[in-house]
FIKOLZA-1660 file (N, C-alpha, C; in steps of 0.1 Angstrom, whole numbers, plus 5000, padded with zeros to 4 digits):
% residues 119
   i   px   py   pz ch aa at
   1 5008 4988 5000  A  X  N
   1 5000 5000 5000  A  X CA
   1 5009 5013 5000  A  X  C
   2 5018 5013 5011  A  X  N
   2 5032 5022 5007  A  X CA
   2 5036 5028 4998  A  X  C
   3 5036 5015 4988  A  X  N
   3 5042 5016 4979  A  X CA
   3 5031 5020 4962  A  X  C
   4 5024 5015 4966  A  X  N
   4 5013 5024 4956  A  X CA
   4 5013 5037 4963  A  X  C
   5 5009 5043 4976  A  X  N
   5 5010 5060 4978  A  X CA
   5 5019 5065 4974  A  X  C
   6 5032 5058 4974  A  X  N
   6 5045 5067 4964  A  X CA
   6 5048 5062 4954  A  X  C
   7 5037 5058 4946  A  X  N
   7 5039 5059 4933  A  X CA
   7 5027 5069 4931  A  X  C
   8 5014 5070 4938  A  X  N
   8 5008 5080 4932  A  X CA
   8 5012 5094 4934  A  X  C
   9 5016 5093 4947  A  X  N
   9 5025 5111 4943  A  X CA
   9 5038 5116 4936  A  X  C
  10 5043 5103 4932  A  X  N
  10 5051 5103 4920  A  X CA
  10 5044 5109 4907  A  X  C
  11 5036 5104 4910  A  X  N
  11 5030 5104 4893  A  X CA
  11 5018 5120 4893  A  X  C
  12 5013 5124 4907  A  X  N
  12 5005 5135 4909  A  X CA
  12 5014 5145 4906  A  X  C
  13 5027 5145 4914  A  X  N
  13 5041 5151 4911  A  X CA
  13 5046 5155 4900  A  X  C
  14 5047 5143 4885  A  X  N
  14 5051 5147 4880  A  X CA
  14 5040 5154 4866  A  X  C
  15 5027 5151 4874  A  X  N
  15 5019 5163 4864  A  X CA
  15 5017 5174 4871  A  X  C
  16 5022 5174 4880  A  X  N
  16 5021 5195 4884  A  X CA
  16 5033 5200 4875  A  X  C
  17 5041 5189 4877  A  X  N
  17 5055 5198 4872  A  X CA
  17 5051 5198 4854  A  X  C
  18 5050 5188 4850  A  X  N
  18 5044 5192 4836  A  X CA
  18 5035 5203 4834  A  X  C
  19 5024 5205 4840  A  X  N
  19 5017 5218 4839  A  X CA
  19 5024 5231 4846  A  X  C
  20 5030 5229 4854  A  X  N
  20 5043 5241 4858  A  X CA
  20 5048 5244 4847  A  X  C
  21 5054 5235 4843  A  X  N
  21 5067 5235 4827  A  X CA
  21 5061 5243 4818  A  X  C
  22 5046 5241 4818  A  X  N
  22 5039 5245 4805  A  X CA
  22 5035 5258 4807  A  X  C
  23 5029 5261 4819  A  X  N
  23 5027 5274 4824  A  X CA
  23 5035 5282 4820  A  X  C
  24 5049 5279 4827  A  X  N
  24 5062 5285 4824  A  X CA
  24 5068 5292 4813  A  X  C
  25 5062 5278 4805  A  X  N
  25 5070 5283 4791  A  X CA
  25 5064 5296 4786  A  X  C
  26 5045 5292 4786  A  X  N
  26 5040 5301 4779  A  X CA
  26 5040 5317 4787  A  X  C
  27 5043 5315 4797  A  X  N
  27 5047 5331 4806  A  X CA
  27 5058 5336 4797  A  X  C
  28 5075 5326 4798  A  X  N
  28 5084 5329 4790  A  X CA
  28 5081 5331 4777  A  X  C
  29 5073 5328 4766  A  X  N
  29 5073 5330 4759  A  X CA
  29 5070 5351 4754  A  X  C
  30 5054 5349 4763  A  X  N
  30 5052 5361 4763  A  X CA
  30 5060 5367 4766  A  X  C
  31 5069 5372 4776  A  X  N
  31 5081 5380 4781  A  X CA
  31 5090 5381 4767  A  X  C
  32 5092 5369 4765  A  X  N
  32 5099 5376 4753  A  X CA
  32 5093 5382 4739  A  X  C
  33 5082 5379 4741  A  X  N
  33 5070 5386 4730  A  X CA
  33 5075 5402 4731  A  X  C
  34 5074 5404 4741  A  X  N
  34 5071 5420 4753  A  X CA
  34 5086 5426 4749  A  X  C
  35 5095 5416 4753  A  X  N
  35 5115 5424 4753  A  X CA
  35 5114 5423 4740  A  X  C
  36 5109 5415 4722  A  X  N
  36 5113 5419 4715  A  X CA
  36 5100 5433 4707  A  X  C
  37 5093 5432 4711  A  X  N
  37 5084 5445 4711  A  X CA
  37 5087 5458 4719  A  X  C
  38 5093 5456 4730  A  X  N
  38 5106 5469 4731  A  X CA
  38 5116 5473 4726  A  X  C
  39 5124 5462 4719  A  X  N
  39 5132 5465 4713  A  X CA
  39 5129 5474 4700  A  X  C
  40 5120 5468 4695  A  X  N
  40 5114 5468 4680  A  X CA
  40 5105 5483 4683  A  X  C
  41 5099 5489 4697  A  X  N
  41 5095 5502 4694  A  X CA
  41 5111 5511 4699  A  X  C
  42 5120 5506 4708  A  X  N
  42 5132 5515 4704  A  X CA
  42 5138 5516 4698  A  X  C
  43 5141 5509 4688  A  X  N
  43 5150 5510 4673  A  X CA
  43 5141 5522 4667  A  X  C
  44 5125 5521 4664  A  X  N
  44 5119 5533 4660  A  X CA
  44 5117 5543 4662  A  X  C
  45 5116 5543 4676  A  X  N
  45 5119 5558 4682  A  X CA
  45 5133 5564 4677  A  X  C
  46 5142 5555 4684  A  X  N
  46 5157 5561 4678  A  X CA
  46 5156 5564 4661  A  X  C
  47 5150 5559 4653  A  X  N
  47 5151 5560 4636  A  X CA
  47 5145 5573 4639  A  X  C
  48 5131 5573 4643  A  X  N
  48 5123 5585 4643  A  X CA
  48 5132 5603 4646  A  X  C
  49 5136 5597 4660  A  X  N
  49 5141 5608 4668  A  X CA
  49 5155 5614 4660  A  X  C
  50 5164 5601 4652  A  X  N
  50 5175 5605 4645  A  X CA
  50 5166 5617 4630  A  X  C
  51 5158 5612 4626  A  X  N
  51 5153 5618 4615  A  X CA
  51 5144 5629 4617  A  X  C
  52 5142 5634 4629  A  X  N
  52 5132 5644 4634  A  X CA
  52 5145 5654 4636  A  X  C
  53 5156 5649 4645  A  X  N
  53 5166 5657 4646  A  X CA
  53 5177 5664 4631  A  X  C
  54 5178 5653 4624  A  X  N
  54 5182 5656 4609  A  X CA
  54 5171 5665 4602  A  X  C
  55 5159 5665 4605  A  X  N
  55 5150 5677 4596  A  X CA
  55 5149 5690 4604  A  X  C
  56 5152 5687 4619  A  X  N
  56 5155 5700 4626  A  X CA
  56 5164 5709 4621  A  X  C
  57 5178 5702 4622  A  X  N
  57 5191 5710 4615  A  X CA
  57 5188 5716 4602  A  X  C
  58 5182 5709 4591  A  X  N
  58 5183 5711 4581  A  X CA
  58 5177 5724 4580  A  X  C
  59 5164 5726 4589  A  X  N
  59 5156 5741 4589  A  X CA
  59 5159 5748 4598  A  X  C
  60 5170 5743 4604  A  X  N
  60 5177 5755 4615  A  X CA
  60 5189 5760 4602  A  X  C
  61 5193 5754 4595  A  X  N
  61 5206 5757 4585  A  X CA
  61 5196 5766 4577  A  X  C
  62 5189 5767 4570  A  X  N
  62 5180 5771 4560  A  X CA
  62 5172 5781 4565  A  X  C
  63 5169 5784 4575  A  X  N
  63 5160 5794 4584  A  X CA
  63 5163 5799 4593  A  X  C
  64 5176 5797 4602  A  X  N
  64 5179 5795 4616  A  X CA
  64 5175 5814 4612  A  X  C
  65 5187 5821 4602  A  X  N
  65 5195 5835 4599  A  X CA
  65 5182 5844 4601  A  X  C
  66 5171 5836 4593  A  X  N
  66 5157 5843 4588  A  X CA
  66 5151 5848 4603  A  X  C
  67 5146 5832 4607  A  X  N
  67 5141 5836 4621  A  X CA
  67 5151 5843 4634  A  X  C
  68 5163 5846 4631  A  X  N
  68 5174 5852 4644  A  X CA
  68 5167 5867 4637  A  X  C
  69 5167 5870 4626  A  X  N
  69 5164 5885 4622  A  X CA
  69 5147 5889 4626  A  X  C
  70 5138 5880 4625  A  X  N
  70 5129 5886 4624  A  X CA
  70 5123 5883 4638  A  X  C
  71 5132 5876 4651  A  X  N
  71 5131 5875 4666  A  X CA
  71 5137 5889 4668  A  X  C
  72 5149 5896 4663  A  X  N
  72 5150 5908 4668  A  X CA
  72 5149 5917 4663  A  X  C
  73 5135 5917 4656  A  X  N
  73 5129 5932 4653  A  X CA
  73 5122 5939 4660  A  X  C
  74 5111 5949 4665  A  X  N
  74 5111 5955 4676  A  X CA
  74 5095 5951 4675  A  X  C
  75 5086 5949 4683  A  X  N
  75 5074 5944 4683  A  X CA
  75 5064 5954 4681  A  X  C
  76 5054 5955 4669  A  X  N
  76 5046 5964 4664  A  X CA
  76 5037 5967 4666  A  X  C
  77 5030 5975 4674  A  X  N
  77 5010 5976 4676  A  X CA
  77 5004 5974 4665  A  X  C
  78 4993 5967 4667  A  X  N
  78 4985 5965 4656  A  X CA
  78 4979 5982 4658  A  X  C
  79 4977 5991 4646  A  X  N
  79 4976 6006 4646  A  X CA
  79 4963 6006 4645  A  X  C
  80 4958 5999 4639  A  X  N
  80 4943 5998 4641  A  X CA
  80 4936 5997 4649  A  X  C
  81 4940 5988 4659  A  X  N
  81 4932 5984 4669  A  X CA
  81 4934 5992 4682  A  X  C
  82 4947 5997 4683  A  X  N
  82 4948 6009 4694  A  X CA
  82 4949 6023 4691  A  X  C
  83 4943 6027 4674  A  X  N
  83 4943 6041 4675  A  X CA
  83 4931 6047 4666  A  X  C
  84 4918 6030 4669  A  X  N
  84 4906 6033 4660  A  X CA
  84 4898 6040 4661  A  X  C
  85 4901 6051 4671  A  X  N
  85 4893 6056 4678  A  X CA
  85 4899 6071 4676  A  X  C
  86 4911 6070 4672  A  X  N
  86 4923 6083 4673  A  X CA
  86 4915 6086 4654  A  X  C
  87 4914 6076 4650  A  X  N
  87 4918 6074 4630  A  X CA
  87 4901 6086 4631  A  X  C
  88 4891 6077 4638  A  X  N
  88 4878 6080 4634  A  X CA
  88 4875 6097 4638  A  X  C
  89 4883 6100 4649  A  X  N
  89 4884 6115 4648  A  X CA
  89 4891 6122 4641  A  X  C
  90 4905 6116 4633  A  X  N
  90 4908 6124 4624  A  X CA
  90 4902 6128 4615  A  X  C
  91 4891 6114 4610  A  X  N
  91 4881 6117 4599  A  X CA
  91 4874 6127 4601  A  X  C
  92 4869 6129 4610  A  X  N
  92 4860 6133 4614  A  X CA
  92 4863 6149 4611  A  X  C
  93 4874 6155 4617  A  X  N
  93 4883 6164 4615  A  X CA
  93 4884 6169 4603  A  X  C
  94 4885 6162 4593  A  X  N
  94 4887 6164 4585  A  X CA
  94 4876 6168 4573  A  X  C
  95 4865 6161 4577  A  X  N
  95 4851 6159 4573  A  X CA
  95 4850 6179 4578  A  X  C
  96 4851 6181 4586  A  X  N
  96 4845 6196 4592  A  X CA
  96 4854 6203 4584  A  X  C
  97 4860 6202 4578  A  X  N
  97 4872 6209 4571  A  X CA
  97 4866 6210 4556  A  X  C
  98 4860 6217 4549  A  X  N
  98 4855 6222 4537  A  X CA
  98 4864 6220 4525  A  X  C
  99 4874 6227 4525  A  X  N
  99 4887 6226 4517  A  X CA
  99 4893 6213 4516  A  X  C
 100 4895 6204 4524  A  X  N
 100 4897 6191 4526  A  X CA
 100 4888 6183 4523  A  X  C
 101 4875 6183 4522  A  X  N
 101 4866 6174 4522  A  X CA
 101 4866 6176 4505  A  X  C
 102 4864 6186 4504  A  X  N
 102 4866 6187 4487  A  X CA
 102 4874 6176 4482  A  X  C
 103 4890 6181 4485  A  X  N
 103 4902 6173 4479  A  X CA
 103 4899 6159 4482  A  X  C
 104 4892 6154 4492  A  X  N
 104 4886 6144 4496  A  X CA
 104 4878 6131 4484  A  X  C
 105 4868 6144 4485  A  X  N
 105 4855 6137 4473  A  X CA
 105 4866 6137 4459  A  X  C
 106 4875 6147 4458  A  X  N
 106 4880 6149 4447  A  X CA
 106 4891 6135 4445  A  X  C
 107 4894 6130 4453  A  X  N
 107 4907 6117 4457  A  X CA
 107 4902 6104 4457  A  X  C
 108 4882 6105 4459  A  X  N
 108 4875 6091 4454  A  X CA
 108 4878 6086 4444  A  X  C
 109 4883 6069 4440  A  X  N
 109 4879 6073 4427  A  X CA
 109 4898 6067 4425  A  X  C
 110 4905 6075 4430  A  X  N
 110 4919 6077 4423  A  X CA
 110 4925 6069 4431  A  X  C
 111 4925 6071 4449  A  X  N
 111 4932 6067 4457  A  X CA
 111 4922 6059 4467  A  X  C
 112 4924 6044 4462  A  X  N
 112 4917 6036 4472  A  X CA
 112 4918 6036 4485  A  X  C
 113 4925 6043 4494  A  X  N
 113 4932 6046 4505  A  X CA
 113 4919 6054 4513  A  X  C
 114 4918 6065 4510  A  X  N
 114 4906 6074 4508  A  X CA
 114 4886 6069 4499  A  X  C
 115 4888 6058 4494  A  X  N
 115 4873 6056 4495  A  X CA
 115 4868 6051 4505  A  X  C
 116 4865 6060 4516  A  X  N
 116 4855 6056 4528  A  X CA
 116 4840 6062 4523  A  X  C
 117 4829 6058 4526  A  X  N
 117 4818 6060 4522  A  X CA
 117 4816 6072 4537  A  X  C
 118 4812 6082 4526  A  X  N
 118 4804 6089 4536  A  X CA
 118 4793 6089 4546  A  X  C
 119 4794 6091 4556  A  X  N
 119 4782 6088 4563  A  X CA
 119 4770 6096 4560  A  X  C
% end
């Protein structure tokens, strides 16, 4: 009787370890599914990042001069929008002005600058 109980946990024994083994493998397998799918997105990053950095240079070589000159030019009000108010009294000014309003009506026409419709 002994000797049949150690044979059956011989034998219960050596199917855990077969289903271990198997478990095992397919864990290992995946892991390495995983390390060569990191590898395989770092090589691309690196291709990427080499090639992002090579079209950087290329438009820093070709533009760098352009954009260093037009970073230090002096920053411009939009004249419109902070002196729309300054413009509409000049008109206006100008409008009370007889002699002017003439050369005015007389400048429709020639200088697009000056066709504002009268009010």
């Amino acid at each position: 009787m002994l000797k049949r109980l150690k044979t059956a946990i011989k034998k219960f024994r050596g199917q855990w370890r077969e289903r271990q083994n198997g478990l095992n493998g397919g864990i290992m397998k995946m892991v390495d599914y995983q390390n060569s799918d990191k590898m395989y997105l770092s090589q691309d990053i690196t291709s990427i990042e080499l090639a992002f950095k090579e079209r950087l240079n290329l438009l820093k070589d070709r533009y760098g001069p352009r954009i260093a000159y037009i970073q230090s030019l002096p920053i411009v009000e939009n004249g419109d929008r902070v002196y729309s108010n300054f413009n509409n009294n000049i008109w206006s000014a100008l409008d009370e002005n007889p002699m002017l309003k003439q050369k005015r009506q007389f400048a429709k026409g020639i200088c697009p600058i000056l066709d504002i419709p009268d009010d």
